[in-house]
C-alpha positions in Angstrom: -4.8 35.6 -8.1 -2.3 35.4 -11.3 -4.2 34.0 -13.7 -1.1 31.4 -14.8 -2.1 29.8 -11.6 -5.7 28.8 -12.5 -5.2 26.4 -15.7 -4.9 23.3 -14.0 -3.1 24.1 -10.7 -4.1 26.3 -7.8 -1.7 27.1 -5.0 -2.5 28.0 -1.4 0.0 28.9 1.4 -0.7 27.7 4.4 0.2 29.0 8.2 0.5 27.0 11.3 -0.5 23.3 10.2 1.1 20.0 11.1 1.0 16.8 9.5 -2.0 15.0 8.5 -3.7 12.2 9.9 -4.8 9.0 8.1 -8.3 9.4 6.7 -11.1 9.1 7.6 -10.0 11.6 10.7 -10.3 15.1 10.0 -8.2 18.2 11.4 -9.4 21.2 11.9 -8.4 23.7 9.5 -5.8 25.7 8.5 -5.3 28.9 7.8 -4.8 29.0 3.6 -4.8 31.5 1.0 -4.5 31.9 -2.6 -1.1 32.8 -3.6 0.4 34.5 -6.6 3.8 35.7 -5.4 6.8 34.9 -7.3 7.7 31.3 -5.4 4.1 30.5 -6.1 3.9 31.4 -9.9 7.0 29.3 -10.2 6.0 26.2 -7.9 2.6 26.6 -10.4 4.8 26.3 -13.3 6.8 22.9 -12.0 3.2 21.1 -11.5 1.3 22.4 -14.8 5.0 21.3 -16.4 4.6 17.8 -15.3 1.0 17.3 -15.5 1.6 18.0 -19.4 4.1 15.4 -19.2 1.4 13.7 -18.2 -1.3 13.9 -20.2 0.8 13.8 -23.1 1.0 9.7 -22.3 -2.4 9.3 -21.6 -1.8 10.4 -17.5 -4.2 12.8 -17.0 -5.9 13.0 -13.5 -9.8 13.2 -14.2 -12.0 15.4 -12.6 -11.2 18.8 -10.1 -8.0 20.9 -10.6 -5.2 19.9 -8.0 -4.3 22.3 -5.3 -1.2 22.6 -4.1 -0.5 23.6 -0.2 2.7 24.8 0.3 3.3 24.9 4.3 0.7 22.2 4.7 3.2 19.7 6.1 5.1 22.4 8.3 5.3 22.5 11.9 5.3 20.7 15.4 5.6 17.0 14.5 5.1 16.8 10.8 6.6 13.7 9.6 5.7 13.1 6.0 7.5 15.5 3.4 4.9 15.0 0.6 1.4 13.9 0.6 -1.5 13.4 -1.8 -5.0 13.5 -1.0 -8.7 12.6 -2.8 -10.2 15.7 -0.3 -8.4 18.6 0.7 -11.1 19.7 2.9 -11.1 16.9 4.9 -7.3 17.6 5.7 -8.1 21.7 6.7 -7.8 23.6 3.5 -11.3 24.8 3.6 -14.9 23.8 2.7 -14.5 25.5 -0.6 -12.0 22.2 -1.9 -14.1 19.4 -0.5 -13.8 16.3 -3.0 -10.7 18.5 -4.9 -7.8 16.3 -4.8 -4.6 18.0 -3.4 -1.0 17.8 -3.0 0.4 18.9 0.4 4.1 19.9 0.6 6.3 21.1 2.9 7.3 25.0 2.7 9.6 26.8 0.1 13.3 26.4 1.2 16.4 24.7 0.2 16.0 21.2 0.1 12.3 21.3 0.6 9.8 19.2 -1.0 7.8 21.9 -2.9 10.7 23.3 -4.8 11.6 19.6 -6.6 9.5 18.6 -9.6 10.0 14.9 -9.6 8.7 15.4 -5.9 5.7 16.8 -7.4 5.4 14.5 -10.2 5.5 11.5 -8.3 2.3 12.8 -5.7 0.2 13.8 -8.8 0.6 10.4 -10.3 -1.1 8.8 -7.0 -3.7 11.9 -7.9 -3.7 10.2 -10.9 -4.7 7.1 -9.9 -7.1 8.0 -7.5 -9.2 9.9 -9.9 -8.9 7.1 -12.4 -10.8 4.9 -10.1 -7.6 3.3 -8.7 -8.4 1.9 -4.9 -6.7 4.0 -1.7 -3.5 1.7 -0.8 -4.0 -0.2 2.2 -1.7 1.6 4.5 -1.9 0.0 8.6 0.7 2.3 9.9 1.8 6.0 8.4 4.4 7.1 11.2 6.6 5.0 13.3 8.0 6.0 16.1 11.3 4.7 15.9 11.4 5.8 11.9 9.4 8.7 11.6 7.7 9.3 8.0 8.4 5.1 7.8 4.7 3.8 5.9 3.7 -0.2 6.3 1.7 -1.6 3.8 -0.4 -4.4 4.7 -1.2 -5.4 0.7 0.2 -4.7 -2.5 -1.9 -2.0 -3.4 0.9 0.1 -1.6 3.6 -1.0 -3.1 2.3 -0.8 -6.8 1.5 2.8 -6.5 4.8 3.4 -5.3 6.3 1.9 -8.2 4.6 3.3 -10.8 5.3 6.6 -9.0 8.3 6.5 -9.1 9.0 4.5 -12.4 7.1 7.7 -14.3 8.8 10.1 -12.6 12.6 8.7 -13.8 10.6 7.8 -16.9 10.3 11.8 -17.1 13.7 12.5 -15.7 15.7 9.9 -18.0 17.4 8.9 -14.2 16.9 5.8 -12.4 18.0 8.2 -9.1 15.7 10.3 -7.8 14.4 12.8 -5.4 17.9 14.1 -4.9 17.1 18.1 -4.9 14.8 17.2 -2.0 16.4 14.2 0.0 17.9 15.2 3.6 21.7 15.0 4.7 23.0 11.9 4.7 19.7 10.0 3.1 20.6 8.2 -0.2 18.4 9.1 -3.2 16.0 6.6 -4.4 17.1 4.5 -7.1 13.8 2.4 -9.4 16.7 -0.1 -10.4 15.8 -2.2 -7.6 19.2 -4.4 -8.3 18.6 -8.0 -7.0 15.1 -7.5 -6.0 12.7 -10.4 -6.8 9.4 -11.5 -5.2 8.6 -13.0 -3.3 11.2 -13.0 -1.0 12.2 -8.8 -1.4 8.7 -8.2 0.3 9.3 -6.6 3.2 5.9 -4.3 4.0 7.9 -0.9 3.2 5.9 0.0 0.3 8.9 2.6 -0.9 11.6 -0.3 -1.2 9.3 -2.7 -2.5 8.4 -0.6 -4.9 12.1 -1.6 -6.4 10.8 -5.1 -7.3 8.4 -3.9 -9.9 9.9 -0.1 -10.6 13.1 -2.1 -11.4 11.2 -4.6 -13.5 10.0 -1.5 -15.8 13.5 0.2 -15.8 15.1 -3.2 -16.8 13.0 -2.7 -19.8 14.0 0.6 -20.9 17.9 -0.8 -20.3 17.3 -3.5 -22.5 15.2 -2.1 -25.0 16.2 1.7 -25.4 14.9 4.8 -24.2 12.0 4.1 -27.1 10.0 2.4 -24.3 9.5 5.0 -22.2 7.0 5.9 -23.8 5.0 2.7 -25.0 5.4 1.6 -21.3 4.1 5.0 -20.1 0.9 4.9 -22.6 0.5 1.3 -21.8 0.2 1.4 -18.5 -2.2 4.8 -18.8 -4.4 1.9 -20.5 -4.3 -0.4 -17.7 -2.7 0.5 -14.2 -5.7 2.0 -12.5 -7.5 -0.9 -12.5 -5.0 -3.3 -11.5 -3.4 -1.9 -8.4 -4.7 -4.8 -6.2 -1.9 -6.9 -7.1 1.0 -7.0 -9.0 0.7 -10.0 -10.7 -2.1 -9.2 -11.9 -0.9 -5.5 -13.4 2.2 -7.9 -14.6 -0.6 -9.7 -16.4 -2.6 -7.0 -18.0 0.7 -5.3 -19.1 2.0 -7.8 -21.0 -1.6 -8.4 -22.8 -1.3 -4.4 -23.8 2.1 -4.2 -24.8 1.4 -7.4 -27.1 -1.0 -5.7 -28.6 1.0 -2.1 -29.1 4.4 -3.4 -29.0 5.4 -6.9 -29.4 8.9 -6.7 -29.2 8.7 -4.3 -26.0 6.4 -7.4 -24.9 8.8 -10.0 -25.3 11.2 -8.0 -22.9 8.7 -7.0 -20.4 7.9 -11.1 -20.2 11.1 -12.0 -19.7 12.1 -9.6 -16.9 8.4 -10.2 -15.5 10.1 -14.2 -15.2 13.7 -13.2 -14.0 12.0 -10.0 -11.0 9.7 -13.3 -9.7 6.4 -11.0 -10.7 4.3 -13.9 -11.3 4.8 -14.9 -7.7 4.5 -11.9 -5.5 1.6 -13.5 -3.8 3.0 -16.9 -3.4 4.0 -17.4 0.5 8.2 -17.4 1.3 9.0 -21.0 1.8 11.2 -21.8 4.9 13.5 -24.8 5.3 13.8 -26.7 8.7 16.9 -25.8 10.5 17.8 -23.0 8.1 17.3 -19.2 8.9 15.8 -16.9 6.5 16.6 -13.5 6.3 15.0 -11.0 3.6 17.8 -10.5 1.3 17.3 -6.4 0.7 15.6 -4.4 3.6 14.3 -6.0 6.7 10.6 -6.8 7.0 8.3 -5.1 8.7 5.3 -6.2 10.9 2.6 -3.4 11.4 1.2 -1.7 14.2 -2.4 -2.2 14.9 -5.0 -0.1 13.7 -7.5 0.8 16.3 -8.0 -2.4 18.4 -6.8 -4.8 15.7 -3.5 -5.9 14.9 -2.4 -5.7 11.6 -0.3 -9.1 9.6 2.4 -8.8 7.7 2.5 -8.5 4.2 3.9 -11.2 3.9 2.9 -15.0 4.3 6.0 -17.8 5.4 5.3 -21.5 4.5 6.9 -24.5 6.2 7.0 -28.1 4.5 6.4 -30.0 7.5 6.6 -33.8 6.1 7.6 -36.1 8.9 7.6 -33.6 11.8 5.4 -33.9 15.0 5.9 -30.9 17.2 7.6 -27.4 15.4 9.3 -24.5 16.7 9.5 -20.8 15.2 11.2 -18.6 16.3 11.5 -14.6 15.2 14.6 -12.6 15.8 14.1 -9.0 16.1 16.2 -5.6 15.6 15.5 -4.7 18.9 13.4 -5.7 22.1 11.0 -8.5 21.0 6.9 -7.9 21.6 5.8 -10.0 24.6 2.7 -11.1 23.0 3.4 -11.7 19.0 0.7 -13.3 17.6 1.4 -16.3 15.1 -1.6 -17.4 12.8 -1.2 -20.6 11.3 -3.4 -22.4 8.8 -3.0 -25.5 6.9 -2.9 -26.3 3.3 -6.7 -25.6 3.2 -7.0 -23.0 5.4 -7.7 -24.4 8.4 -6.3 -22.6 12.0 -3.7 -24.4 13.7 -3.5 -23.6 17.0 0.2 -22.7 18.1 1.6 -21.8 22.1 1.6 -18.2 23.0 4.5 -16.0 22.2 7.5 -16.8 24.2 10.6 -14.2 25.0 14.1 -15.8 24.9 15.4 -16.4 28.6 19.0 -15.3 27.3 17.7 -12.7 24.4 15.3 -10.0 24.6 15.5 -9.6 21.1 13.8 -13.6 20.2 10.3 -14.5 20.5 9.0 -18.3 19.6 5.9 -20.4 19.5 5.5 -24.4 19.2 2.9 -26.0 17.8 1.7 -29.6 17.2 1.7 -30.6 13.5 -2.1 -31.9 12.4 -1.6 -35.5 11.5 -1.4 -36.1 7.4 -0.2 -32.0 6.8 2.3 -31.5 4.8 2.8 -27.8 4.7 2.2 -24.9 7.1 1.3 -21.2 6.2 1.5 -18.4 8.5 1.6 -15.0 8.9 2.6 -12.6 11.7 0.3 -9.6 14.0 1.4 -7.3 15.7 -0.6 -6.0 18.6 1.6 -2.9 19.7 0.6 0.8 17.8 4.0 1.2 15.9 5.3 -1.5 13.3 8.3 -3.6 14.6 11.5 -4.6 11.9 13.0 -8.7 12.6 16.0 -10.2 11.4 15.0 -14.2 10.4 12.8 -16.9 11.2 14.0 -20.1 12.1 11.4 -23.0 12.0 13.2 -26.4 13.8 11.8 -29.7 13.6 11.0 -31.3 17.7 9.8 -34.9 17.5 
């Protein structure tokens, strides 16, 4: 092997694989070798570039040397384009990398995944993360069948990652587009600007456009304060994103307390655009008025498949004020053919199940499903989320929540 390969990054080409499943399954393995041909060298190169981009912000992944499998995402029903993993043995590179992080990419070729650094970038920053201690995201579905590649997140975990992702990779790039050298025909780049984002009502369970609320949130920054922040955003949040990926309030929170301390007039930006992006209240339910349909105002949100036997909620909770009604009605318009058996899970104010009627189809609609359930005497507000007991996530339109006394 060329020895410019073994510094930090080791690349092996792999034959015959397909896409990986979600841990904790294994696959069998593949066949991989060490490669030090001329597309290798120079793949080698693009990584060891952007891990010193890295590290020279404080980014450095702790502990084994990356691999990189070129091929690894090839063949018969291979859906993601890019993936990162804690173990490549337990995804089939071989006994000899169990516990070594890796980054599995599609093969060399126009277009392809392997051959565009901010592609590469962005999956060694979730290598970053993980070996900083950072929690795996809580992903319920990877592949859908109606959107292949599609992931649903079922916390926040997902979506942060994403973000800082991609806000480091345009942070490197000095773009707010990327992934252009590797998207398909016809797919729009991604864009960190996240124009008219807010939480909570952008959340939507697609971890890569809510990403936009929080990736925009940093790029507003950088508008507003100069290209200077870059970096004290980069070093700060090399301080304290690993250990507040659980919510983004909370990473909200913590940045602000770091950039006081390192830069107080980059801190007086960040807290404005935390108040104007809605981070404070990404956890806080979406409140629904009687009578009124709501409808997410940038991508449509996402219930997830279940995960073995157990169906997954949304990300997302829904809140009704329910002052002076006896009897309610929901109902959930969907893109396409609604599930027969939704399940609605309501709880009052202090937690406590509510029980509500089983899912009912629209006699004129395929695409509407409802419930009614009787208000608890002296409740004033409603929460509730959605669960969806089919295996692939399902995209709706609105709610609609109508008062029946």
């Amino acid at each position: 092997m060329n020895g410019s390969l073994a510094a930090h990054i080791i690349v092996l080409v792999c034959m015959g694989s397909s896409a990986p499943p979600a841990p904790p399954a294994r696959v069998g393995p593949r066949v991989c070798e060490l490669a030090d041909d001329a597309a290798s060298v120079a793949l080698a190169a693009r990584a060891e570039a952007a891990l010193r981009f890295m590290s020279a912000h404080g980014l450095t992944p702790a502990g084994p040397v990356p691999v990189v499998a070129v091929g690894a995402l090839s063949g018969e029903g291979a859906t993601d384009r890019a993936v990162s993993v804690a173990d490549a043995a337990a995804h089939g590179l071989g006994e000899r990398w169990a516990g070594v992080p890796a980054l599995l990419l599609e093969a060399p070729g126009p277009g392809s995944t392997s051959e565009d650094p901010e592609a590469l970038l962005h999956e060694l920053v979730h290598i970053w993360l993980r070996s900083r201690g950072a929690p795996e995201p809580a992903w319920a579905t990877r592949v859908s069948k109606d959107e292949p590649g599609v992931i649903i997140a079922t916390r926040e975990s997902g979506v942060i990652e994403e973000a800082l992702a991609d806000f480091i990779t345009a942070s490197r790039s000095r773009s707010p587009v990327l992934y252009r050298a590797s998207a398909r025909p016809g797919t729009p780049a991604r864009s960190v600007r996240g124009r008219g984002a807010r939480c909570p009502e952008a959340f939507s369970g697609r971890p890569h456009a809510d990403a936009s609320v929080l990736s925009g949130a940093l790029w507003d920054v950088v508008t507003r304060h100069g290209a200077e922040a870059h970096g004290i955003l980069l070093t700060a949040l090399a301080k304290v994103a690993p250990s507040h990926t659980h919510e983004v309030r909370a990473l909200a929170k913590a940045l602000t307390a770091e950039l006081k301390r390192r830069a107080p007039k980059v801190a007086r930006v960040w807290a404005k655009v935390v108040d104007e992006r809605g981070l404070g209240r990404c956890q806080e339910p979406i409140s629904l008025t009687l009578q009124r349909t709501f409808q997410s105002p940038l991508v449509q949100p996402v219930i997830p498949g279940k995960r073995g036997d157990t169906p997954m909620a949304s990300l997302q909770r829904y809140e009704v004020q329910v002052s002076g009604s006896r009897t309610l009605s929901v109902g959930v318009r969907f893109d396409g053919q609604a599930p027969p058996n939704l399940r609605w899970d309501f709880v009052d104010a202090r937690g406590r199940r509510v029980d509500a009627s089983s899912s009912v189809l629209d006699a004129q609609t395929s695409s509407m499903a409802s419930t009614r359930l009787a208000v608890p005497p002296r409740a004033t507000r409603l929460l509730f989320r959605l669960s969806n007991p089919q295996s692939t996530p399902i995209a709706f339109d609105d709610i609609k929540v109508i008062s029946v006394n």
